[in-house]
PDB file of N, CA, C and O in Angstrom:
ATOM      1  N   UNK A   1       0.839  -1.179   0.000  1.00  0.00           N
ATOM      2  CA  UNK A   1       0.000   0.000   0.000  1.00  0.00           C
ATOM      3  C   UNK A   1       0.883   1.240   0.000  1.00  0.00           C
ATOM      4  O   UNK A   1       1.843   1.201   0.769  1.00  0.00           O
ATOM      5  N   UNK A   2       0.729   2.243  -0.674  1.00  0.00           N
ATOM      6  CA  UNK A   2       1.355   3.173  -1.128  1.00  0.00           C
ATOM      7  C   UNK A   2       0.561   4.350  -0.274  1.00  0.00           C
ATOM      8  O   UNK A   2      -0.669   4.384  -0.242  1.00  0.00           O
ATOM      9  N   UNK A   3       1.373   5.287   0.395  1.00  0.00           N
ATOM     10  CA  UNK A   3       0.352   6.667   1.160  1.00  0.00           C
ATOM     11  C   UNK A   3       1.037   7.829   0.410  1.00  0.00           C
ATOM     12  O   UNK A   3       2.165   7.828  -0.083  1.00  0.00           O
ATOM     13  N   UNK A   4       0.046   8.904   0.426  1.00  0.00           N
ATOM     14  CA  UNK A   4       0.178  10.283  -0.586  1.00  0.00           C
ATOM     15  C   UNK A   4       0.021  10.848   0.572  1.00  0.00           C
ATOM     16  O   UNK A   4      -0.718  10.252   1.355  1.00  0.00           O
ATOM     17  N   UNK A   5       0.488  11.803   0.909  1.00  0.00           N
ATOM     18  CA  UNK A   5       1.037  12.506   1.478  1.00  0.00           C
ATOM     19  C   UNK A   5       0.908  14.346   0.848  1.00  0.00           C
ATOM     20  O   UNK A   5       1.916  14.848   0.351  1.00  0.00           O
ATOM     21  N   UNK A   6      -0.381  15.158   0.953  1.00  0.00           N
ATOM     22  CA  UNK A   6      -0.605  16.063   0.926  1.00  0.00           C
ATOM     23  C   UNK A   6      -0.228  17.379   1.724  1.00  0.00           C
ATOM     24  O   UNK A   6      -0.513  17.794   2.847  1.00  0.00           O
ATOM     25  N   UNK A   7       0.693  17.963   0.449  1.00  0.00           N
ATOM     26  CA  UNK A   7       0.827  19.697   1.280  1.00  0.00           C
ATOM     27  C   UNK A   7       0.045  20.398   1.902  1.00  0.00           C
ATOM     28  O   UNK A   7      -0.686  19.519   2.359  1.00  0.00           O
ATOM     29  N   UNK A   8      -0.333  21.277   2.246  1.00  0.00           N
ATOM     30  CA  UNK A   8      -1.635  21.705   2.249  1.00  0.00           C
ATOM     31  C   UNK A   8      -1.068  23.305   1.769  1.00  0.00           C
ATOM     32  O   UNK A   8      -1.852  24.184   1.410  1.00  0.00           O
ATOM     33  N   UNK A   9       1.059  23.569   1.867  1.00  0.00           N
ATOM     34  CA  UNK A   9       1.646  24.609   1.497  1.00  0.00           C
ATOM     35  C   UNK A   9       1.089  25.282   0.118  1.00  0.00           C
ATOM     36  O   UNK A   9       0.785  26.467  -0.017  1.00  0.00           O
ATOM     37  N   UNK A  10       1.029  24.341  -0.797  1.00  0.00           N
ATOM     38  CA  UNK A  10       0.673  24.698  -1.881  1.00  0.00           C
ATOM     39  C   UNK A  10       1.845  25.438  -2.838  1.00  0.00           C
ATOM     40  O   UNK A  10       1.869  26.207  -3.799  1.00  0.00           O
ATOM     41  N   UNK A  11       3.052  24.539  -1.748  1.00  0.00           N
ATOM     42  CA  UNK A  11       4.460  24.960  -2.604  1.00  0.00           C
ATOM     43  C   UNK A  11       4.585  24.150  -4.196  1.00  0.00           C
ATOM     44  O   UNK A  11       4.392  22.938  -4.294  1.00  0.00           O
ATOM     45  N   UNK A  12       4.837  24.778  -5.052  1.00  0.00           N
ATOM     46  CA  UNK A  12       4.833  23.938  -6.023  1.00  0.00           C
ATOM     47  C   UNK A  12       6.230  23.067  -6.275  1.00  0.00           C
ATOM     48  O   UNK A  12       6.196  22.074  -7.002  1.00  0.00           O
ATOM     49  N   UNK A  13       7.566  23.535  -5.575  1.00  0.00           N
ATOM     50  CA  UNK A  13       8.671  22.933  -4.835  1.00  0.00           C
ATOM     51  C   UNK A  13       8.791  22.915  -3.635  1.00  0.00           C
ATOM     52  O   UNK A  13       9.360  23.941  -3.260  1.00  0.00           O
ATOM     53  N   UNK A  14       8.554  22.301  -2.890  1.00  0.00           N
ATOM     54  CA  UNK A  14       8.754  22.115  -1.691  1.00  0.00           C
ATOM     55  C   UNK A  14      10.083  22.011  -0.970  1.00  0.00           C
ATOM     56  O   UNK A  14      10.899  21.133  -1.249  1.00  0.00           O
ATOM     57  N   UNK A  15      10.269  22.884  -0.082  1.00  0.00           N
ATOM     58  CA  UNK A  15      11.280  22.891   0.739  1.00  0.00           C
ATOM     59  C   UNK A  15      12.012  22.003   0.920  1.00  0.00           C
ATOM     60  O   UNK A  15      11.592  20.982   0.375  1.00  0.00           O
ATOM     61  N   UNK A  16      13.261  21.826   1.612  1.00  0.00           N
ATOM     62  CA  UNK A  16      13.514  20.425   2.178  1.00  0.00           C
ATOM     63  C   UNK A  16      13.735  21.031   3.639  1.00  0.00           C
ATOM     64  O   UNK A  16      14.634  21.846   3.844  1.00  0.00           O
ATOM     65  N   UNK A  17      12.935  20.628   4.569  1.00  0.00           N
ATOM     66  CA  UNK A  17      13.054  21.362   6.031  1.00  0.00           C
ATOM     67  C   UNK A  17      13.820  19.882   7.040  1.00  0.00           C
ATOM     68  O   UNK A  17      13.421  18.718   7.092  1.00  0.00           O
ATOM     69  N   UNK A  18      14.860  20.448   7.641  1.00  0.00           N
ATOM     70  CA  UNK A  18      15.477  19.498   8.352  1.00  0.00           C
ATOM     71  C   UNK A  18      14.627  19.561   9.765  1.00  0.00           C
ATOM     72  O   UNK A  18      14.523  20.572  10.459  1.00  0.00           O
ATOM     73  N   UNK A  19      13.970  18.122  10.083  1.00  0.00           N
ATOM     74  CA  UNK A  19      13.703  18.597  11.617  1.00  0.00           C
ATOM     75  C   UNK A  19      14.620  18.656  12.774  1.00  0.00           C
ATOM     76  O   UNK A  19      15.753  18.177  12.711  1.00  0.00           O
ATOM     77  N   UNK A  20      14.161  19.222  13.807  1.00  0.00           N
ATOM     78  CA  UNK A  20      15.180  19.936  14.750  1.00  0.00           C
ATOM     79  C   UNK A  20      14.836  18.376  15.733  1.00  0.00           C
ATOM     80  O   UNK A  20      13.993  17.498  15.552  1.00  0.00           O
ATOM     81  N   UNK A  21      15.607  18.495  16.500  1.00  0.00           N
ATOM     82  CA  UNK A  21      15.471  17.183  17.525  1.00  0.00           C
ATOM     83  C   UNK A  21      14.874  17.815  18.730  1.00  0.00           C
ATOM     84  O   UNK A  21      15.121  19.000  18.953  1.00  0.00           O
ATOM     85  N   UNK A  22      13.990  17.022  19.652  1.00  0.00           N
ATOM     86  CA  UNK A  22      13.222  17.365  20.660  1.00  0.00           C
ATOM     87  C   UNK A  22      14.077  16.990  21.932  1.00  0.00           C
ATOM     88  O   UNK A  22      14.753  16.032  22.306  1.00  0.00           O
ATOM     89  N   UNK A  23      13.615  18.532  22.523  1.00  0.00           N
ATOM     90  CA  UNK A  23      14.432  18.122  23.885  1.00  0.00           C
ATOM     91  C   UNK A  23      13.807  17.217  24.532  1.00  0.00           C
ATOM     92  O   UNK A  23      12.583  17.103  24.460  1.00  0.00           O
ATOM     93  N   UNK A  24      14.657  16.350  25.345  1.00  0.00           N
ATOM     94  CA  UNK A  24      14.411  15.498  26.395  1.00  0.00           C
ATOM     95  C   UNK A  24      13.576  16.005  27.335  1.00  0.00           C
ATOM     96  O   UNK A  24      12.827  15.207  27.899  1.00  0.00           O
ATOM     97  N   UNK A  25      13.525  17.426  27.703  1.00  0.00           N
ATOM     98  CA  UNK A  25      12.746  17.769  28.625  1.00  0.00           C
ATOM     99  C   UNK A  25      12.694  19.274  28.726  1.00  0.00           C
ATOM    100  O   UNK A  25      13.538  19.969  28.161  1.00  0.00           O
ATOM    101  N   UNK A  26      11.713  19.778  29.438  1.00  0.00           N
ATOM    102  CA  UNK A  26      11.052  21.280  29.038  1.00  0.00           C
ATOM    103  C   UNK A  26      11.578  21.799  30.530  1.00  0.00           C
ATOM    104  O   UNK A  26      11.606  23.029  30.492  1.00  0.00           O
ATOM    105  N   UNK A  27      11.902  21.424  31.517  1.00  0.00           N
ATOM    106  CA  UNK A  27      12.331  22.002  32.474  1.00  0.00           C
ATOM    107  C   UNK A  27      13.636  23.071  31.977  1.00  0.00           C
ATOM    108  O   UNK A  27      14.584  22.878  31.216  1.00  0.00           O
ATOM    109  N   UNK A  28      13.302  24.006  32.602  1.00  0.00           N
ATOM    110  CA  UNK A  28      14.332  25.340  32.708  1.00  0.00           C
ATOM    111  C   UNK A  28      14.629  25.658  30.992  1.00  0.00           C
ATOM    112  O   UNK A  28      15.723  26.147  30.709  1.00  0.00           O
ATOM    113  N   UNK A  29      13.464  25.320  29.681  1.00  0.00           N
ATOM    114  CA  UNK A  29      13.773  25.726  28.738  1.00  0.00           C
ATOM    115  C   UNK A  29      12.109  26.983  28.660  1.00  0.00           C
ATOM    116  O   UNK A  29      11.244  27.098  29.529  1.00  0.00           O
ATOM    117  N   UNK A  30      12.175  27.503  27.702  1.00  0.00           N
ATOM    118  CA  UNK A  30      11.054  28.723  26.860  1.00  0.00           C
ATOM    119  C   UNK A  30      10.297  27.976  25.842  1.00  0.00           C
ATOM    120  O   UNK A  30      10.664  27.430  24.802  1.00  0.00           O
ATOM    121  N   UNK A  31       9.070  28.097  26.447  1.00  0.00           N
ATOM    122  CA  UNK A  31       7.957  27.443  25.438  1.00  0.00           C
ATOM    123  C   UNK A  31       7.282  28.322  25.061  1.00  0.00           C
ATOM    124  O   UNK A  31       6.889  28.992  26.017  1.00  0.00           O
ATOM    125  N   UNK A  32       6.689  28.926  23.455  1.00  0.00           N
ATOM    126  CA  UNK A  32       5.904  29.439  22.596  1.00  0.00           C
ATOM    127  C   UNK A  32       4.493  28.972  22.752  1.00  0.00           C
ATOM    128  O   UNK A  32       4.302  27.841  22.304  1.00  0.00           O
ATOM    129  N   UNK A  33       3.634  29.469  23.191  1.00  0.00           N
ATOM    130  CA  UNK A  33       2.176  28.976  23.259  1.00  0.00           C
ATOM    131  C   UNK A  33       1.605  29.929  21.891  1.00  0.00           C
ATOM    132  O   UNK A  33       1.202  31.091  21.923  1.00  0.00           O
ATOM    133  N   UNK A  34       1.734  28.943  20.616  1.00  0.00           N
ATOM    134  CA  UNK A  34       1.267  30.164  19.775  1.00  0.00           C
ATOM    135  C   UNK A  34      -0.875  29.913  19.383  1.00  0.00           C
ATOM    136  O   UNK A  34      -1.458  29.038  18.742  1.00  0.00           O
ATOM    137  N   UNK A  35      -1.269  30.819  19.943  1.00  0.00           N
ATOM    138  CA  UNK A  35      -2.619  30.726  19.742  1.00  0.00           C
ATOM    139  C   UNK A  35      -2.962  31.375  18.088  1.00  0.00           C
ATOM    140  O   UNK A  35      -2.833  32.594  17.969  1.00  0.00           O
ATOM    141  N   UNK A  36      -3.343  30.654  16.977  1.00  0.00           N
ATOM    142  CA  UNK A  36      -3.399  30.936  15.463  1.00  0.00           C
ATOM    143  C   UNK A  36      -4.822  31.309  15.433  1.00  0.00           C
ATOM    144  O   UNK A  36      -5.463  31.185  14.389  1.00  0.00           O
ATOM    145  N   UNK A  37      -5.424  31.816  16.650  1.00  0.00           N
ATOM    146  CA  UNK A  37      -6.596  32.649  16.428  1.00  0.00           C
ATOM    147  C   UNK A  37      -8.377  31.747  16.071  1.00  0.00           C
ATOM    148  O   UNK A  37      -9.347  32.242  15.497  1.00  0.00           O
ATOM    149  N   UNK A  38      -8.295  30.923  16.422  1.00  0.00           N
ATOM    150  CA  UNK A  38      -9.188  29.673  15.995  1.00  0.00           C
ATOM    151  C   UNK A  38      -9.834  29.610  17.718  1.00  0.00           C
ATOM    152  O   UNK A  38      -9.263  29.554  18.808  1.00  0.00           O
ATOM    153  N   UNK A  39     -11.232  29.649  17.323  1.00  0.00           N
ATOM    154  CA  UNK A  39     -12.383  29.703  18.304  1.00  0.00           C
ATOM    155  C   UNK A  39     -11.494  28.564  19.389  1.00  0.00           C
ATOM    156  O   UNK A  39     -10.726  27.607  19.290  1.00  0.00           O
ATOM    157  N   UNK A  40     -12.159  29.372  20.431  1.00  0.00           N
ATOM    158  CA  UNK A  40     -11.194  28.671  22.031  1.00  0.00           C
ATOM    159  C   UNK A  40     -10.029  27.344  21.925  1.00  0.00           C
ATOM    160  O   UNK A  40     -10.109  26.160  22.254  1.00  0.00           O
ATOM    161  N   UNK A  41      -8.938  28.163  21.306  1.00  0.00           N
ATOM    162  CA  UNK A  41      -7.703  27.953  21.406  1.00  0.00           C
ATOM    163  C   UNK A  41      -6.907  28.686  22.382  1.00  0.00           C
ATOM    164  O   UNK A  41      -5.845  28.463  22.963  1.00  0.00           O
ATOM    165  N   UNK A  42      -7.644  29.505  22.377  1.00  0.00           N
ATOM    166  CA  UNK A  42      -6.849  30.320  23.934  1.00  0.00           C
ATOM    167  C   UNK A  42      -7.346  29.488  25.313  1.00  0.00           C
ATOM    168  O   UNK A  42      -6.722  29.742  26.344  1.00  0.00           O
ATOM    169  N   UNK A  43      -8.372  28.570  25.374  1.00  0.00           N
ATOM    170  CA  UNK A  43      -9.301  28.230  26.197  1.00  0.00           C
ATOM    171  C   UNK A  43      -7.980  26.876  26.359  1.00  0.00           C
ATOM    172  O   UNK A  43      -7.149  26.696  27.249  1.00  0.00           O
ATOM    173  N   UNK A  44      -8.142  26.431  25.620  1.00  0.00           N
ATOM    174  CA  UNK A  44      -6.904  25.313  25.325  1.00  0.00           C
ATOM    175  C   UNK A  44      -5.369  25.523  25.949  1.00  0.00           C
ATOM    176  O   UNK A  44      -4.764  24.752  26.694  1.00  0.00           O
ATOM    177  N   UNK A  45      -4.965  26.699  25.459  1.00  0.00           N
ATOM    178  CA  UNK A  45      -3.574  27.386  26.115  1.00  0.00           C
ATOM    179  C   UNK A  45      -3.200  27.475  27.006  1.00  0.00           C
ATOM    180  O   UNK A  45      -2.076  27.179  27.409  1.00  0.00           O
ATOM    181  N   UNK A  46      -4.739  28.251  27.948  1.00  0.00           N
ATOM    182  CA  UNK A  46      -4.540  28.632  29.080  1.00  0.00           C
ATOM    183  C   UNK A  46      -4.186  27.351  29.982  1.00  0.00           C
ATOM    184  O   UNK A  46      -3.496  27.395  31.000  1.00  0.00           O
ATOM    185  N   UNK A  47      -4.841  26.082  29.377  1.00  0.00           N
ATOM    186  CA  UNK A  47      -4.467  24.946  30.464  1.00  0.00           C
ATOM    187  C   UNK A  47      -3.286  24.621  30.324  1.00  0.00           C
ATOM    188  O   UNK A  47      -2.608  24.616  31.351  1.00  0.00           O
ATOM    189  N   UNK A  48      -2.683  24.273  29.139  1.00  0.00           N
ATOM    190  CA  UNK A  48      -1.346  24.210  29.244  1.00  0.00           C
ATOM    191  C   UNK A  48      -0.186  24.801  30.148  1.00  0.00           C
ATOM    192  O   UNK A  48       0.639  24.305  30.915  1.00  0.00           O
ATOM    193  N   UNK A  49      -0.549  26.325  29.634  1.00  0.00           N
ATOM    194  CA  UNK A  49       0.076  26.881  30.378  1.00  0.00           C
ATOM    195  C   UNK A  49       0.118  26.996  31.649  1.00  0.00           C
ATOM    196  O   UNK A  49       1.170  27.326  32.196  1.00  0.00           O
ATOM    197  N   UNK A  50      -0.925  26.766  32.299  1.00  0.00           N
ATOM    198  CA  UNK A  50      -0.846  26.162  33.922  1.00  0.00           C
ATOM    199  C   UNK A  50      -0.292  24.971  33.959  1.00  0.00           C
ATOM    200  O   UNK A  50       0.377  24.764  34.972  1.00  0.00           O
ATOM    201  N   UNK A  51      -0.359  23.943  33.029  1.00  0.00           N
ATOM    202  CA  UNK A  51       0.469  22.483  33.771  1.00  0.00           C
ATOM    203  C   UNK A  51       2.038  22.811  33.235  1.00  0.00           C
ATOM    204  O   UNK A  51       2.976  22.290  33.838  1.00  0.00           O
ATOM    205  N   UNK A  52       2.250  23.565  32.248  1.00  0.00           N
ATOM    206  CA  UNK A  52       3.759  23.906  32.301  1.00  0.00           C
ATOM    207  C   UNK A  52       4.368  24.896  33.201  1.00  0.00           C
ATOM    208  O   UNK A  52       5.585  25.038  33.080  1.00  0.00           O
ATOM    209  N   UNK A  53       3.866  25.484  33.927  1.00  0.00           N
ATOM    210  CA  UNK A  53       4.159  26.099  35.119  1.00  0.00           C
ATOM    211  C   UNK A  53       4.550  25.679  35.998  1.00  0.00           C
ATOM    212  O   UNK A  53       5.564  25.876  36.668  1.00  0.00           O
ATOM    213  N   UNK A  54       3.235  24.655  36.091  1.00  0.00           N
ATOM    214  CA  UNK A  54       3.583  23.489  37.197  1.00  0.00           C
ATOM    215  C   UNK A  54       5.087  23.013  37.401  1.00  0.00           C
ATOM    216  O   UNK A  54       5.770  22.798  38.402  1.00  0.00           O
ATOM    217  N   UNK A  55       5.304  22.944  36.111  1.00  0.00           N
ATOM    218  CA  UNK A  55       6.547  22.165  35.895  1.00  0.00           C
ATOM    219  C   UNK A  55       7.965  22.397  36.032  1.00  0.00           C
ATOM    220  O   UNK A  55       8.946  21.660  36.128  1.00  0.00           O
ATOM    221  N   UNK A  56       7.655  24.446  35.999  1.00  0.00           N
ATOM    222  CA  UNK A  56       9.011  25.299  36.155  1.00  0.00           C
ATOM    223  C   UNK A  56       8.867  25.558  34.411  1.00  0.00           C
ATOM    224  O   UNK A  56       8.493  24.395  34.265  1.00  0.00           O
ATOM    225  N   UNK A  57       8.862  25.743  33.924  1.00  0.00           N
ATOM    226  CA  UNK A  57       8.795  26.173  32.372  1.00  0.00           C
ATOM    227  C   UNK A  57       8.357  27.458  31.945  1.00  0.00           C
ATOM    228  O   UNK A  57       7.173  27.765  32.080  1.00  0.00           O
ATOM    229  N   UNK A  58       9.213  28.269  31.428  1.00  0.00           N
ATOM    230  CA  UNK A  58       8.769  29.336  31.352  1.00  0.00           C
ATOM    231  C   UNK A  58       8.146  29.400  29.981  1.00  0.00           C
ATOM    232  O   UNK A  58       8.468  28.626  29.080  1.00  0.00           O
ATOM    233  N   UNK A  59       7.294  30.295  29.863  1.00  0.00           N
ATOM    234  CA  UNK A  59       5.990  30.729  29.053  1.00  0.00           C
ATOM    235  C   UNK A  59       5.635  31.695  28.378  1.00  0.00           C
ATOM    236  O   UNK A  59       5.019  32.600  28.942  1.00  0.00           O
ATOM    237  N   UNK A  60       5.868  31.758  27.250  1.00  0.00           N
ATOM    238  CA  UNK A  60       5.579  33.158  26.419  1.00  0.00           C
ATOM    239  C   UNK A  60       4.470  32.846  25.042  1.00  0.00           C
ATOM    240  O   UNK A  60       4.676  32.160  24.041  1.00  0.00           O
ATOM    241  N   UNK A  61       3.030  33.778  25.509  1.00  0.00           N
ATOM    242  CA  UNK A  61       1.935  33.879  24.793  1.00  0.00           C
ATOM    243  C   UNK A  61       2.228  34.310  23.657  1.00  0.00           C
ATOM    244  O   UNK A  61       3.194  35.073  23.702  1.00  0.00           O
ATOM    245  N   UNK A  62       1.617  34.079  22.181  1.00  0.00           N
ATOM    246  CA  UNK A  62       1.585  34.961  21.174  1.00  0.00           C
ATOM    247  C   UNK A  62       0.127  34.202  20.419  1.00  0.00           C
ATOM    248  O   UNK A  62      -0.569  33.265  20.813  1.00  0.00           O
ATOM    249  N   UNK A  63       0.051  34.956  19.339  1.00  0.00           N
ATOM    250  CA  UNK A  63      -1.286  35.013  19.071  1.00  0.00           C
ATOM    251  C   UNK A  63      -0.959  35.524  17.422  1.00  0.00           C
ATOM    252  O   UNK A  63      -0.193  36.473  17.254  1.00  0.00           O
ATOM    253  N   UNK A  64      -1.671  34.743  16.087  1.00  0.00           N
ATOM    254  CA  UNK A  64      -1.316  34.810  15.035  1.00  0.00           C
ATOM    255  C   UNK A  64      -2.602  35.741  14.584  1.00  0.00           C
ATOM    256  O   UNK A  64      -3.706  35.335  14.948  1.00  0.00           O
ATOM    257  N   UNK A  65      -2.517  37.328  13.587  1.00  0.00           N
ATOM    258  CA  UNK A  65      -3.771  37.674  13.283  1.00  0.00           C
ATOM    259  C   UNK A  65      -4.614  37.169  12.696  1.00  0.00           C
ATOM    260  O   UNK A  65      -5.580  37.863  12.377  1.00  0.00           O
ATOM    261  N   UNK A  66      -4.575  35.807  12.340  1.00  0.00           N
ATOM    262  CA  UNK A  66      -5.481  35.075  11.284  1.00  0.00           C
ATOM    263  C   UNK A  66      -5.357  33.739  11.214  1.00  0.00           C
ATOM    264  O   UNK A  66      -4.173  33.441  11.058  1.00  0.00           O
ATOM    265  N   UNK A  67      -6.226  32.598  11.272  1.00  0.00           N
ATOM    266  CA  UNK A  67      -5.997  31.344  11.236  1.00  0.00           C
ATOM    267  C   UNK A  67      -5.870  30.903   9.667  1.00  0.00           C
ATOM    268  O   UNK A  67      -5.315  29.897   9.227  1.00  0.00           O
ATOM    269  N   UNK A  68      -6.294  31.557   9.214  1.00  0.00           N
ATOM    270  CA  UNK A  68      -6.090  31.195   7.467  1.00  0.00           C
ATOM    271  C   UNK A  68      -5.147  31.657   6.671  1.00  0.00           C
ATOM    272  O   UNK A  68      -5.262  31.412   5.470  1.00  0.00           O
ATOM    273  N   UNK A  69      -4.090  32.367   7.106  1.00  0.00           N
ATOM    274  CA  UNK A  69      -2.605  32.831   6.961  1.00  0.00           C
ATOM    275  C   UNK A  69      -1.675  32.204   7.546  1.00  0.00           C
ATOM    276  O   UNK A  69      -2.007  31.629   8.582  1.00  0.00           O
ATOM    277  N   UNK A  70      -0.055  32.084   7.052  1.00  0.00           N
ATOM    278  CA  UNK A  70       0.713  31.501   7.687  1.00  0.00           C
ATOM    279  C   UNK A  70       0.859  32.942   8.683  1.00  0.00           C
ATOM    280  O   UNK A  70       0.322  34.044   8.567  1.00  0.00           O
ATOM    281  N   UNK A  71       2.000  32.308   9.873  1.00  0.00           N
ATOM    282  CA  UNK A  71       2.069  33.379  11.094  1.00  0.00           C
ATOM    283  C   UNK A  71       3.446  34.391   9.826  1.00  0.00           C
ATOM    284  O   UNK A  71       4.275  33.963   9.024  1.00  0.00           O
ATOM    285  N   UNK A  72       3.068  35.735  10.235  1.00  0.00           N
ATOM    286  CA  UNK A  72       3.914  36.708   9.916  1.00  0.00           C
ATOM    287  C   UNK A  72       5.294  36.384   9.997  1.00  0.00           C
ATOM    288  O   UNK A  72       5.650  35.778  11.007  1.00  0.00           O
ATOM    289  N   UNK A  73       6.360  36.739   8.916  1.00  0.00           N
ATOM    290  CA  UNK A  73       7.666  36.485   9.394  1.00  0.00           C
ATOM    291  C   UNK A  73       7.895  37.187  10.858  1.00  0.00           C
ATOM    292  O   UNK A  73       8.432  36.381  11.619  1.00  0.00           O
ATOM    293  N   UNK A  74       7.712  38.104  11.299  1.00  0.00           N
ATOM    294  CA  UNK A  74       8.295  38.882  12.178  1.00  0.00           C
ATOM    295  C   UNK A  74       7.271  38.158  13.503  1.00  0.00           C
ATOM    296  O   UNK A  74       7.886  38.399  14.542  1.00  0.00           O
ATOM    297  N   UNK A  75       6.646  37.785  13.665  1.00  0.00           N
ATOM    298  CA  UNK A  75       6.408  36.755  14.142  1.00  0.00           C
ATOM    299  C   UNK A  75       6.918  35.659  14.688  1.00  0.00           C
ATOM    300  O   UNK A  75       7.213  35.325  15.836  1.00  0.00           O
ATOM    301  N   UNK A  76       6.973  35.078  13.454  1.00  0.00           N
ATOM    302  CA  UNK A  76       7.992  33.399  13.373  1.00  0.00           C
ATOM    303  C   UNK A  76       9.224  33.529  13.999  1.00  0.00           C
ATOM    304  O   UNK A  76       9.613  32.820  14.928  1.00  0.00           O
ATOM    305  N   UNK A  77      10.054  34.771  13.298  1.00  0.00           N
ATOM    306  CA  UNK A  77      11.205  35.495  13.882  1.00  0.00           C
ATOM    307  C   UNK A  77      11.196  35.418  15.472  1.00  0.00           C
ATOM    308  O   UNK A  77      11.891  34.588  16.058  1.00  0.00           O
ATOM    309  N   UNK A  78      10.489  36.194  16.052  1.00  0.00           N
ATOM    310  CA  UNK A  78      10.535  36.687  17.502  1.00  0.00           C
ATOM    311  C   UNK A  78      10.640  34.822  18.082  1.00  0.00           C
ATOM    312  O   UNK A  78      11.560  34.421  18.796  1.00  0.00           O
ATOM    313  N   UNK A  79      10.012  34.328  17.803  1.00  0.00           N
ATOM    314  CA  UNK A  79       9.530  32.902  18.451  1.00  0.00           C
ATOM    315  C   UNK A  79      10.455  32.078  18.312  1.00  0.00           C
ATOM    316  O   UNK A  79      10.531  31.204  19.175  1.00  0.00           O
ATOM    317  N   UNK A  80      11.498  32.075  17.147  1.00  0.00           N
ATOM    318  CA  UNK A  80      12.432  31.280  16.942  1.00  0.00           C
ATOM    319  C   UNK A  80      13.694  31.874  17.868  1.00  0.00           C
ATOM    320  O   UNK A  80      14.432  31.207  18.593  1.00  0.00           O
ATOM    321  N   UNK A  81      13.732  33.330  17.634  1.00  0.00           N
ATOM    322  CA  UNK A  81      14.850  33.722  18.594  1.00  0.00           C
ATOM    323  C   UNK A  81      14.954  33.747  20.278  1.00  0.00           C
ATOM    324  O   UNK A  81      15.891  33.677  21.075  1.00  0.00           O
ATOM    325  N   UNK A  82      13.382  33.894  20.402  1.00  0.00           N
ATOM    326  CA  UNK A  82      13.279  33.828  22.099  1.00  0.00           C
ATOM    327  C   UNK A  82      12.722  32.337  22.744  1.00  0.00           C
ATOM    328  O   UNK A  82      12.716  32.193  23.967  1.00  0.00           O
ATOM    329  N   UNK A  83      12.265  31.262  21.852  1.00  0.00           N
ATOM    330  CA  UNK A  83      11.844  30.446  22.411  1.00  0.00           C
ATOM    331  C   UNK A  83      12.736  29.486  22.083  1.00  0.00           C
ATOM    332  O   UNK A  83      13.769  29.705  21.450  1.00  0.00           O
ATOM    333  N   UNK A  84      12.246  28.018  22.644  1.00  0.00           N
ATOM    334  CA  UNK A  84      13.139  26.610  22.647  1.00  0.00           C
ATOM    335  C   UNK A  84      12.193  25.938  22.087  1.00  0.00           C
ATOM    336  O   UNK A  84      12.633  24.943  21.510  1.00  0.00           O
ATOM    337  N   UNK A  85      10.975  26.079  22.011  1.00  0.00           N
ATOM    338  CA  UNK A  85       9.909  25.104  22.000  1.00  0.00           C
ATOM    339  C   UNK A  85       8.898  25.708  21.350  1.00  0.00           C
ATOM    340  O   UNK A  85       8.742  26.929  21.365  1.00  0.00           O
ATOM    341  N   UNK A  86       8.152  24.904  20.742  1.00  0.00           N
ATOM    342  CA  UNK A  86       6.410  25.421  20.611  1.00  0.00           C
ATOM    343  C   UNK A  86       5.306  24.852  20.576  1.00  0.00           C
ATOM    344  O   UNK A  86       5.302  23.717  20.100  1.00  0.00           O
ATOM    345  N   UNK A  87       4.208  25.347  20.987  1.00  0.00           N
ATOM    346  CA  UNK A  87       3.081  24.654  20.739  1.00  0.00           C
ATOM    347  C   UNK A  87       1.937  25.373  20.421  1.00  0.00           C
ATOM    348  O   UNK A  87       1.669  26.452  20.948  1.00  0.00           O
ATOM    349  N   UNK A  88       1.288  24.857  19.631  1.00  0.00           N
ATOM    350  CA  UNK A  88       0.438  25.604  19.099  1.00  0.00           C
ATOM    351  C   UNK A  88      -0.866  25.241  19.065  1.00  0.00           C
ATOM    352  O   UNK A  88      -0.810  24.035  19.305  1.00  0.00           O
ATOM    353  N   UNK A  89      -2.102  25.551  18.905  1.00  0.00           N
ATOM    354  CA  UNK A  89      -3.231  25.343  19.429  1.00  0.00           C
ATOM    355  C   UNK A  89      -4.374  25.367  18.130  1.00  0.00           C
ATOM    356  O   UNK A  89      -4.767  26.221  17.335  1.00  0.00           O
ATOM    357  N   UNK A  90      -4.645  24.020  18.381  1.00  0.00           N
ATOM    358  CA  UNK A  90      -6.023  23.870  16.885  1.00  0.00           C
ATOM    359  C   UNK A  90      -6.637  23.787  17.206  1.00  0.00           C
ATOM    360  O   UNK A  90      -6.550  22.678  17.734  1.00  0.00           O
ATOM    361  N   UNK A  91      -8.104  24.423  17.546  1.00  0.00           N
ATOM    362  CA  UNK A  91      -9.578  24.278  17.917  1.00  0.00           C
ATOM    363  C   UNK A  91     -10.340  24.525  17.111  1.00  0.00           C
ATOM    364  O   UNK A  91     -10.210  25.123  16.043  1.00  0.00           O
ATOM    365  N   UNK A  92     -11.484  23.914  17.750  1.00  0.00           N
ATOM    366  CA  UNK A  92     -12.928  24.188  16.990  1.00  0.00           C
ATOM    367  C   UNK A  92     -13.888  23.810  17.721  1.00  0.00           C
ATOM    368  O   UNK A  92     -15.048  23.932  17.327  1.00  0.00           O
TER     369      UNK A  92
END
């Protein structure tokens, strides 16, 4: 059985993106809670962000103007330079 595997980029070349390796653990690193603006995804966040607290993890909110846009470079930027981590939030 053969699987297809859909962009949804709509790159007509596609990148070649190396993935980054996951830390072992989130203690004493910066996690990105990025909320992409999608009905109670913040509702979603907010719990996270209390059990990563819990944990010692520090926490920085952001919020994308549009769920049907990629996030702004200057955006992406800030998040890559100040954070370690991310997570991001899909609701409906």
């Amino acid at each position: 059985m053969t699987l297809a595997v859909l962009d949804p980029t709509d790159e007509s070349t596609p990148q070649v993106r190396e993935r980054v390796a996951r830390p072992e653990s989130l203690a004493g690193l910066t996690v990105a809670l990025l909320d992409i603006s999608k009905p109670r995804g913040n509702v979603f966040l907010d719990q996270v962000q209390n059990r990563l607290q819990d944990l010692d993890v520090k926490v920085v909110r952001y919020t994308k103007p549009t769920f049907a846009k990629p996030a702004p470079a200057d955006l992406r930027h800030e998040i890559a330079t100040r954070c370690d981590a991310v997570i991001e939030a899909l609701a409906d």
